[in-house]
Backbone bond lengths (Angstrom), bond angles and torsions (degrees), N, CA, C in turn:
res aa  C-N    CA-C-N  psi(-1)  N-CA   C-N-CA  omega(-1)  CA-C   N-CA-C  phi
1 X - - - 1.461 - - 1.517 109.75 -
2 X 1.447 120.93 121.09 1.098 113.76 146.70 1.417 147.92 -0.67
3 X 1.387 139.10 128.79 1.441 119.61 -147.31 2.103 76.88 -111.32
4 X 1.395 103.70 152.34 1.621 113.27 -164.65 1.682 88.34 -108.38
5 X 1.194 144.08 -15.09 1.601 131.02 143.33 1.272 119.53 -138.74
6 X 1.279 108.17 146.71 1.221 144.15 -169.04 1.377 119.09 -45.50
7 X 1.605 117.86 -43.06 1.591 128.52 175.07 1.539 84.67 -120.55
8 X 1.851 107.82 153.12 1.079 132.51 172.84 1.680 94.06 -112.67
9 X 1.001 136.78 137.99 1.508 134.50 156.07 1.219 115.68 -115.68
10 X 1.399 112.34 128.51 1.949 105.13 -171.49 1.542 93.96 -118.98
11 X 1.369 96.47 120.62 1.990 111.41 172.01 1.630 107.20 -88.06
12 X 1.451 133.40 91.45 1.586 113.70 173.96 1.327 103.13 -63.98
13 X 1.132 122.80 158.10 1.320 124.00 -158.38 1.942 104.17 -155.93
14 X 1.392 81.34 136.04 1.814 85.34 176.33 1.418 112.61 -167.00
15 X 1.551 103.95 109.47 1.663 103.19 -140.81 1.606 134.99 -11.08
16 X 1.968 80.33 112.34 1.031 101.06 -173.24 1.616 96.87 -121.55
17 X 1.379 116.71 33.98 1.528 102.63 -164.29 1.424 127.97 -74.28
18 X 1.724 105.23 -1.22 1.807 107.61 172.89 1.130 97.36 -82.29
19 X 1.044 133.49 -20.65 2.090 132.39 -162.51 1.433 108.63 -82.94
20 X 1.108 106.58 -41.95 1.745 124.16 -163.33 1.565 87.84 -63.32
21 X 0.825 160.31 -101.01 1.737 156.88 -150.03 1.624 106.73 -12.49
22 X 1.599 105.75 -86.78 1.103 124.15 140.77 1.919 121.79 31.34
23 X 2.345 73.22 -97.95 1.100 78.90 -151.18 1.977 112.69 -82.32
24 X 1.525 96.05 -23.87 1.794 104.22 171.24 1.603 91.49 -46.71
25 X 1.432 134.98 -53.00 1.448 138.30 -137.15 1.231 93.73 -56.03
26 X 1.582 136.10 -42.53 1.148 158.71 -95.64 1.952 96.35 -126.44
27 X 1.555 116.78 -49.15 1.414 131.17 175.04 1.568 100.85 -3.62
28 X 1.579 110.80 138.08 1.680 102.35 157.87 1.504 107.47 -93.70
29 X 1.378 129.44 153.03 1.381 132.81 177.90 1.576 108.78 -39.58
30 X 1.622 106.02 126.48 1.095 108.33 170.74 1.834 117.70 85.16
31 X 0.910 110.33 11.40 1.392 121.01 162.35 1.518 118.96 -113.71
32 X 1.263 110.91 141.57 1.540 117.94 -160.04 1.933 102.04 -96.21
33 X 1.015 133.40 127.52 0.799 136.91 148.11 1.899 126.69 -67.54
34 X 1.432 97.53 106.26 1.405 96.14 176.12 1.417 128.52 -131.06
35 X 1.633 118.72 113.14 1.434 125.21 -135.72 1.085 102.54 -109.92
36 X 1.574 143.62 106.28 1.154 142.21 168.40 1.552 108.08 -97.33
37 X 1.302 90.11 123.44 1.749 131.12 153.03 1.067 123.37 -43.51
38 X 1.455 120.10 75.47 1.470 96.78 163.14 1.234 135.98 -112.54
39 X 1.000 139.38 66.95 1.531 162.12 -166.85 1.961 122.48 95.92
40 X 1.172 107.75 43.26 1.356 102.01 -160.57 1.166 101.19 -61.08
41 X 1.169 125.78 171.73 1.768 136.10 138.36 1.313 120.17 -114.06
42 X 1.482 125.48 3.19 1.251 108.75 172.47 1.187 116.21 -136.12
43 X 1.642 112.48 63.36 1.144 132.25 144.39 1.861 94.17 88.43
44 X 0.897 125.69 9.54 1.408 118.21 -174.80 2.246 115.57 -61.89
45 X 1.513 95.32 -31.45 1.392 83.83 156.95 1.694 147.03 -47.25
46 X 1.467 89.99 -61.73 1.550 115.97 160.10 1.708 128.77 -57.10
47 X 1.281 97.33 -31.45 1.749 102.98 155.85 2.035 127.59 -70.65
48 X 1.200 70.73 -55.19 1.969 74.56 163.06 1.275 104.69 -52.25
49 X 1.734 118.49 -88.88 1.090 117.73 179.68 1.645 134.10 -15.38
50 X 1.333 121.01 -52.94 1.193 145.86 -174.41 1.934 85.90 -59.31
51 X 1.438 99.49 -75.26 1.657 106.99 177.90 2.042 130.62 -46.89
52 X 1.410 91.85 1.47 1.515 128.88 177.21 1.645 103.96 59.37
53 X 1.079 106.16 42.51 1.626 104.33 157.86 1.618 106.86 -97.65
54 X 1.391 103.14 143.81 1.470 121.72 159.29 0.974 123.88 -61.76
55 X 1.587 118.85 116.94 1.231 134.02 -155.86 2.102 102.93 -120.38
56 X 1.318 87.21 126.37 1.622 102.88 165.33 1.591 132.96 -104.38
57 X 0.788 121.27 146.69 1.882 114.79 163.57 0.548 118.73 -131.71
58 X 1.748 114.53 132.93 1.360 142.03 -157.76 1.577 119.80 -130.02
59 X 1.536 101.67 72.31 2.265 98.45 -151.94 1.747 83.85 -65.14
60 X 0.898 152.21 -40.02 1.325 135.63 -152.06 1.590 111.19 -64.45
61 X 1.257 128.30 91.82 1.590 128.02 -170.08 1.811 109.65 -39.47
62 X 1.023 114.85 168.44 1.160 105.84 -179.33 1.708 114.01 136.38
63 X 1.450 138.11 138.26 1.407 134.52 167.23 1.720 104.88 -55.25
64 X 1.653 89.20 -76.98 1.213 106.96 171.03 1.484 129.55 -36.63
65 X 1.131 115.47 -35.72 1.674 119.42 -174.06 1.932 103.68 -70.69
66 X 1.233 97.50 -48.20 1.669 120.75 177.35 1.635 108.69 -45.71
67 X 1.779 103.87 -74.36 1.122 103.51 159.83 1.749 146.45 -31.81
68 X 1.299 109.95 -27.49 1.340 128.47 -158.02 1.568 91.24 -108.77
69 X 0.878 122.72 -40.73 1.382 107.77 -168.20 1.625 105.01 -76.73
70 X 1.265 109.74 -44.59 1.352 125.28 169.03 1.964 113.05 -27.72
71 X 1.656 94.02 -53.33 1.379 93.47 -178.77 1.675 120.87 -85.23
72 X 1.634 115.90 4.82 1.312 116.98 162.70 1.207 114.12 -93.83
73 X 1.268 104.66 -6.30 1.482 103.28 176.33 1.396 122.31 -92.92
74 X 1.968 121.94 -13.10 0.905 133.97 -155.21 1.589 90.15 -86.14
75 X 1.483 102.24 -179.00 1.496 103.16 -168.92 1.952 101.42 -153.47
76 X 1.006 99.71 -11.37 1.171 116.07 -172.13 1.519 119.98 -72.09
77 X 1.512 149.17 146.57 1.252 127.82 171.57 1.457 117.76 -60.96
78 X 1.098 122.13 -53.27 1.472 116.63 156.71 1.243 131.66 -102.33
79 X 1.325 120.92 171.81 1.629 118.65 -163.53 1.565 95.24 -146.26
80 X 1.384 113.08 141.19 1.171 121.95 -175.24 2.001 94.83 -115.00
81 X 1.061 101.99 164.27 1.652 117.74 178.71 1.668 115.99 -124.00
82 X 1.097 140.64 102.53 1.496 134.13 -171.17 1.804 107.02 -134.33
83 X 1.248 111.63 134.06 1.723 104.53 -168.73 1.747 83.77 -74.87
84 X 1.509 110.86 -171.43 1.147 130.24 -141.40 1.030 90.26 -130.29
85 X 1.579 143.85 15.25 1.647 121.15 -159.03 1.275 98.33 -119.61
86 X 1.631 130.59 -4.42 1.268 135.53 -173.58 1.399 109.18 76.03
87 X 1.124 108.82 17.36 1.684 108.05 164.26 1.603 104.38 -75.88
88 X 0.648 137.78 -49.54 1.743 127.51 -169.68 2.339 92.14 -116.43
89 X 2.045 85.26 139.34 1.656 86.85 -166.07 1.477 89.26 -99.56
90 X 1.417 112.12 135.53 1.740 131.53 154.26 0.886 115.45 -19.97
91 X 1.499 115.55 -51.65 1.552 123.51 -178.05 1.381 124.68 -65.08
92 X 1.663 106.04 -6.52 1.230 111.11 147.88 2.048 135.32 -79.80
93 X 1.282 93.69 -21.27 1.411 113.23 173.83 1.841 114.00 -10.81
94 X 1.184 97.27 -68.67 1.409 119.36 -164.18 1.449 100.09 -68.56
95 X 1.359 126.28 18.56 1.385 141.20 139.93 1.270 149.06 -29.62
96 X 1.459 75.85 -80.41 1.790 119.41 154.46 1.676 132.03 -88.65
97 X 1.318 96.12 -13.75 1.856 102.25 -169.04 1.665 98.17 -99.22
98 X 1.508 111.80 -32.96 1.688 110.16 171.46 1.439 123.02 -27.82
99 X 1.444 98.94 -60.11 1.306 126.28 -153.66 1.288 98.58 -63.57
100 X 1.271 121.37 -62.56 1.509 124.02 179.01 1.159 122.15 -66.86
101 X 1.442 116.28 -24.30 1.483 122.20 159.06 1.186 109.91 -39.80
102 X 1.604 115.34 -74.40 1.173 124.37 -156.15 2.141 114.28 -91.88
103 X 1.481 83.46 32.26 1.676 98.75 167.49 1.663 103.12 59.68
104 X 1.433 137.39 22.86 1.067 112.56 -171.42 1.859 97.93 -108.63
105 X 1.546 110.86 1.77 1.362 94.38 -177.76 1.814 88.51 -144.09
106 X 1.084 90.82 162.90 1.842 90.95 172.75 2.072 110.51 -104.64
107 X 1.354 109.74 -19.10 1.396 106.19 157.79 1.502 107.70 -153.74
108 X 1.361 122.45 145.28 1.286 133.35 -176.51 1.788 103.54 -106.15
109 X 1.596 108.78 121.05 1.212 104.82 174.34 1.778 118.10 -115.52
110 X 1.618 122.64 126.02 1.174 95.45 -156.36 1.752 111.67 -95.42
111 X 1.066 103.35 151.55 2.018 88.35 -168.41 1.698 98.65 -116.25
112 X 1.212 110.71 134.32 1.209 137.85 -144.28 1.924 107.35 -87.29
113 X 0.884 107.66 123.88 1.899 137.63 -154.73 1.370 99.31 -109.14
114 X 1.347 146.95 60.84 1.282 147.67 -164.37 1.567 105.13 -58.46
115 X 1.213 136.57 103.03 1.298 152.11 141.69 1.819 136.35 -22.36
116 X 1.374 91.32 -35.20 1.446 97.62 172.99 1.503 107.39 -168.84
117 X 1.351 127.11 134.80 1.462 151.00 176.23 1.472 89.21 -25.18
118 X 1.574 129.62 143.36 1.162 158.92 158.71 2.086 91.06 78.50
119 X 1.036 147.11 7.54 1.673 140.17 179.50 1.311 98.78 -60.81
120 X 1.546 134.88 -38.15 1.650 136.81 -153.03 1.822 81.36 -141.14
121 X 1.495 115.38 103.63 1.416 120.35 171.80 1.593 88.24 -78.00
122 X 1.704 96.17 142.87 1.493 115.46 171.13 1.336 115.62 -49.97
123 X 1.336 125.84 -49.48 1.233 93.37 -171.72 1.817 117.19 -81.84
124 X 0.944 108.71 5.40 1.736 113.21 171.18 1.439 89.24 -67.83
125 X 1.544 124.71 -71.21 1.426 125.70 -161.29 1.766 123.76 -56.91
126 X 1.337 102.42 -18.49 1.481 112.52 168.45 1.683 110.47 -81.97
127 X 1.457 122.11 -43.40 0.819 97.96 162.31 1.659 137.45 -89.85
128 X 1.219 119.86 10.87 1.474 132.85 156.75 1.504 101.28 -68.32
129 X 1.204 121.40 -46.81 1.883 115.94 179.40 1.359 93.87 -42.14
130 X 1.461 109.89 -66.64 1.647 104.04 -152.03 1.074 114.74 -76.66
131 X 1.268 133.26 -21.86 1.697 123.36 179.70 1.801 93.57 -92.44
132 X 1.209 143.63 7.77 1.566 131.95 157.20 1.792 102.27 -90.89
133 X 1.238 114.47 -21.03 1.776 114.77 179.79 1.642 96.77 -84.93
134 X 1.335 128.41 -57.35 1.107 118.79 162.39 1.748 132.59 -35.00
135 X 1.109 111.47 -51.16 1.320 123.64 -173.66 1.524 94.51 -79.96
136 X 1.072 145.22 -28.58 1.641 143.40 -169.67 1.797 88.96 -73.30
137 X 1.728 118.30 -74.38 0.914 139.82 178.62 1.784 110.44 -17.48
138 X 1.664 81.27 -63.20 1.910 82.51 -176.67 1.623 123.41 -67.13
139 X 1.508 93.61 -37.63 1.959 98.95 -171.36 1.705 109.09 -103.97
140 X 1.406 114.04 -5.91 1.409 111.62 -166.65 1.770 114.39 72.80
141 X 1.276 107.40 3.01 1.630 99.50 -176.29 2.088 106.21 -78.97
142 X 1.336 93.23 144.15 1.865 96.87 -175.01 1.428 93.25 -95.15
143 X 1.637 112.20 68.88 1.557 113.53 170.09 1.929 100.66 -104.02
144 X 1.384 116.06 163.87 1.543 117.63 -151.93 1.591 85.28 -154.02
145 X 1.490 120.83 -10.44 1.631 104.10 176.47 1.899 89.56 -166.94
146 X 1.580 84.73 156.87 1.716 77.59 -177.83 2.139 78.67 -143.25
147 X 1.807 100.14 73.80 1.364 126.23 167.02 1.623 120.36 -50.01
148 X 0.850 127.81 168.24 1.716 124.87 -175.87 1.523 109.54 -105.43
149 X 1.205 109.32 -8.46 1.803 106.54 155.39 1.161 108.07 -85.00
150 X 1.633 126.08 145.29 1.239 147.27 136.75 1.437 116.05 -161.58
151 X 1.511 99.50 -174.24 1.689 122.55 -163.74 1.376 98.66 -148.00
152 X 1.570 82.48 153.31 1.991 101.50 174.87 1.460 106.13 -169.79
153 X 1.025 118.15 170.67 1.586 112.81 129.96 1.136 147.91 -34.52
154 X 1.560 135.79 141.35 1.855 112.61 -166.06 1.411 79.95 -97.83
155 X 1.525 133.45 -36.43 1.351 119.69 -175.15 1.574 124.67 -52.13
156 X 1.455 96.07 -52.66 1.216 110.14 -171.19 1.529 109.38 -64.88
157 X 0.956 116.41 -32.12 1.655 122.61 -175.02 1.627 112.64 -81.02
158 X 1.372 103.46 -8.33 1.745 108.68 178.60 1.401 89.01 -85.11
159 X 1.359 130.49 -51.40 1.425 126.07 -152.87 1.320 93.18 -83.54
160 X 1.226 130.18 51.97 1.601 120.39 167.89 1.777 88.52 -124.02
161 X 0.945 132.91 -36.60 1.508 126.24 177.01 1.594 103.70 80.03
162 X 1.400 87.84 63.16 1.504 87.20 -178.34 1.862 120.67 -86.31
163 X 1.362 122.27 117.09 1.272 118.23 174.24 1.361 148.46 -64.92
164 X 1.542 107.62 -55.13 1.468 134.52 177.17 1.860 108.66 -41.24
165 X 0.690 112.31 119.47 1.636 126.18 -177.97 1.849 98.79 -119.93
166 X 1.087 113.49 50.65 1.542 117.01 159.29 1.652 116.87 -168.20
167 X 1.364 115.80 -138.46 1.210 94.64 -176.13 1.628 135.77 -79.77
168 X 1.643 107.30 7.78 1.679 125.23 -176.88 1.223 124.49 -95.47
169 X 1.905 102.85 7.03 1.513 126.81 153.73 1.120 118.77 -23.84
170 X 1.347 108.26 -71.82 2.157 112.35 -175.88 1.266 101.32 -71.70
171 X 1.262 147.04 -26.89 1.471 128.52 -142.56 2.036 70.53 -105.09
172 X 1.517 137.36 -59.76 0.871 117.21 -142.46 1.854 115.36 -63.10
173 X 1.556 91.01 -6.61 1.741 108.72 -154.68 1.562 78.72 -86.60
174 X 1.307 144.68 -45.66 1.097 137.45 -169.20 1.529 113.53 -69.18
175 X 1.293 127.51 -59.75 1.332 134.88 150.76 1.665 124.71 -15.23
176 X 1.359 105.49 -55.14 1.463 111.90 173.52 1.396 111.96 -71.66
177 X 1.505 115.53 -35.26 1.422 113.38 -167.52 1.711 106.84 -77.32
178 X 1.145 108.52 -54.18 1.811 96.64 173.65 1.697 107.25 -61.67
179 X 1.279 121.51 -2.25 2.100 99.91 173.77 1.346 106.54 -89.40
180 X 1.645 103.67 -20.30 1.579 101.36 163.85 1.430 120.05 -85.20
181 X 1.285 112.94 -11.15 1.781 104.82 156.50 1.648 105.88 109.68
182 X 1.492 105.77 1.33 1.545 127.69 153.78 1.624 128.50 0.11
183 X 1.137 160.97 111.09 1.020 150.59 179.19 1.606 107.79 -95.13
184 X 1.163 120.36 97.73 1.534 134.10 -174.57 1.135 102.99 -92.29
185 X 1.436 116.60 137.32 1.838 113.13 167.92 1.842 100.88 -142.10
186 X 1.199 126.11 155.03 1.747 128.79 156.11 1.131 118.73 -92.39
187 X 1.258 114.76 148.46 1.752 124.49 170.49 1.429 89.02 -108.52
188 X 1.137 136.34 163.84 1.692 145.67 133.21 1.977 102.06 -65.58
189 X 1.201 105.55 124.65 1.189 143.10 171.90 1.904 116.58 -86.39
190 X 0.695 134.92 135.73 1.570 123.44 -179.27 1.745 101.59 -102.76
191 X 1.467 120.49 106.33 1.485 118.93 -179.81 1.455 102.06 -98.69
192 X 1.289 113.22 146.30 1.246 132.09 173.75 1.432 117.74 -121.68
193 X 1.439 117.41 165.55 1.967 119.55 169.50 1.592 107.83 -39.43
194 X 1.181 140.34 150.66 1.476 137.54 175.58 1.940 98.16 -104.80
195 X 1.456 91.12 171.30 1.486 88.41 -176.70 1.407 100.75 -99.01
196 X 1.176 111.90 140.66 1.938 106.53 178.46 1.648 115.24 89.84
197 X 1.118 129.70 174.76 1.444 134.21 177.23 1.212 107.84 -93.42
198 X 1.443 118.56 126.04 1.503 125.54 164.29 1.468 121.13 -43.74
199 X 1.202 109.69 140.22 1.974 102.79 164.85 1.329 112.13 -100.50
200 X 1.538 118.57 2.32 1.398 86.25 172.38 1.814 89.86 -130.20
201 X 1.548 108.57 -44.51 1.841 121.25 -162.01 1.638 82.64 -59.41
202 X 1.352 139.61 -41.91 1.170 126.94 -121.67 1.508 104.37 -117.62
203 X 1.615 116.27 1.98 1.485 126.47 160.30 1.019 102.83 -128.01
204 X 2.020 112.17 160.00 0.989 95.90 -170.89 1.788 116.53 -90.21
205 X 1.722 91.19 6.93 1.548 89.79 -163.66 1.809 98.73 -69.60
206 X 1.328 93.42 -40.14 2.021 91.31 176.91 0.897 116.91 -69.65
207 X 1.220 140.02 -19.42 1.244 139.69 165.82 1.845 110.34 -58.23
208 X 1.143 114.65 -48.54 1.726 115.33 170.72 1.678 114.42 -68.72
209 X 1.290 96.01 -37.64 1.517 99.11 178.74 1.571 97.34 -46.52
210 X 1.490 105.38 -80.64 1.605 115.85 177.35 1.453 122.95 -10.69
211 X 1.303 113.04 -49.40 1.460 135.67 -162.77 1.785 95.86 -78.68
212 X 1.810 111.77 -46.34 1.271 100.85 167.77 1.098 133.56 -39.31
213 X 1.336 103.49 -63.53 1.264 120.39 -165.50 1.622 108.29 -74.03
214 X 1.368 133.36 -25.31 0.946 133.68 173.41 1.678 113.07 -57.76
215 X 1.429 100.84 -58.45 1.533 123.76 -178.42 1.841 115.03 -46.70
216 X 1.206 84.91 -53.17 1.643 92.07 163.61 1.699 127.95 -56.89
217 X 1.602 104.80 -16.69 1.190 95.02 174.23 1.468 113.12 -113.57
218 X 1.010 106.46 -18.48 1.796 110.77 161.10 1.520 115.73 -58.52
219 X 1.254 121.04 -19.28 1.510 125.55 -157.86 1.591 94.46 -99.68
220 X 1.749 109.88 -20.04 1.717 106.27 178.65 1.521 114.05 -104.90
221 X 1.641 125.89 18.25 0.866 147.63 -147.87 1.688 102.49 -101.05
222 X 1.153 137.64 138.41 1.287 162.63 167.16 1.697 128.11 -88.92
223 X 0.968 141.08 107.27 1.436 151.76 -171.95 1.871 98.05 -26.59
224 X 0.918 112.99 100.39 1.656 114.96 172.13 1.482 116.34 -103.88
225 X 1.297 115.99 168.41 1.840 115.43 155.93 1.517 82.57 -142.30
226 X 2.036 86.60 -160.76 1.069 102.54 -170.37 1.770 116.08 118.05
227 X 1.206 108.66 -17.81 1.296 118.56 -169.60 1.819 98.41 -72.87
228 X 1.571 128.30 137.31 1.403 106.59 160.81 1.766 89.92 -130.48
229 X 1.239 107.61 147.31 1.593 118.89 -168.07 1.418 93.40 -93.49
């Protein structure tokens, strides 16, 4: 069957229920909001829903797990990815989804434009330096942020066989996509303060976790290109 819009957008979500108003409010025409659940407690299902986004559940904790289900659920030719906290606005979307629209990139990644003093806590941004110097180092790609907006294909992004069900989601989706020979590019994104406390940017224990799990997959990583700046 035919897909009934054009962009799929998958929000993983884990109470985020002050953001969700906001940020659904925000949709450009014709993009689907699709909100996966992953363990909230404060009602963040029932808020989407209510706000008529399509809502998933995803009990297995995890970035990655959230993410992934999101994109079996999507239906759309392309699928966009945006966190849920209202740190980065929808209404930027069409950023990243152009490009691939209009065939000139095979995924759009958006790299993050901090808006106001404390939006990207330092130590998130120190360790975003080092796992984008790392990841340059290993694949040769001229990437500088690996941000929580992007776009692709839903096809193309299934046939990458992506594993990681935590936080080595984006880095692994990038990895796979240049061994398939991918044409990756960044927009600058405008990031702002998020509503609520981060679970991973916004302690520092997730913040190392992140770096684990990232590190671990850079370390199984293979000489790639493909990157065009």
């Amino acid at each position: 069957m035919a897909p009934t819009h054009p962009v799929d957008v998958i929000f993983p979500c884990l109470d985020e229920a002050a953001a969700l108003p906001w940020l659904l409010g925000r949709m450009p025409e014709s993009y689907r909001a699709i909100v996966v659940d992953n363990g909230s407690t404060d009602g963040s299902a029932d808020v989407a829903r209510t706000l008529g986004a399509t809502v998933i559940s995803e009990p297995r904790r995890g970035f990655g797990s959230a993410a992934h289900a999101g994109l079996l659920a999507a239906t759309a030719p392309i699928v966009a990815f945006c966190d849920a906290d209202a740190s980065m606005d929808p209404a930027d979307l069409p950023l990243v989804v152009d490009p691939v629209a209009a065939g000139r990139a095979d995924a759009v990644l958006g790299r993050r434009i901090p808006t106001a003093r404390g939006a990207w806590p330092l130590h998130a941004r120190i360790a975003n330096r080092y796992l984008a110097s790392r990841l340059r180092r290993t694949t040769g790609f001229a990437l500088t942020d690996l941000g929580p907006m992007r776009a692709m294909s839903r096809e193309a992004m299934l046939s990458l066989g992506l594993t990681d069900r935590r936080s080595g989601y984006p880095l692994e989706l990038v990895l796979r996509a240049g061994e398939a020979g991918w044409r990756i590019t960044e927009v600058g994104i405008p990031y702002s303060p998020r509503v609520g406390r981060s679970k991973v940017t916004g302690t520092l224990r997730g913040t190392l976790n992140a770096i684990q799990d990232m590190s671990r997959l850079l370390a199984g990583a293979t000489q790639v290109g493909g990157f065009s700046a």
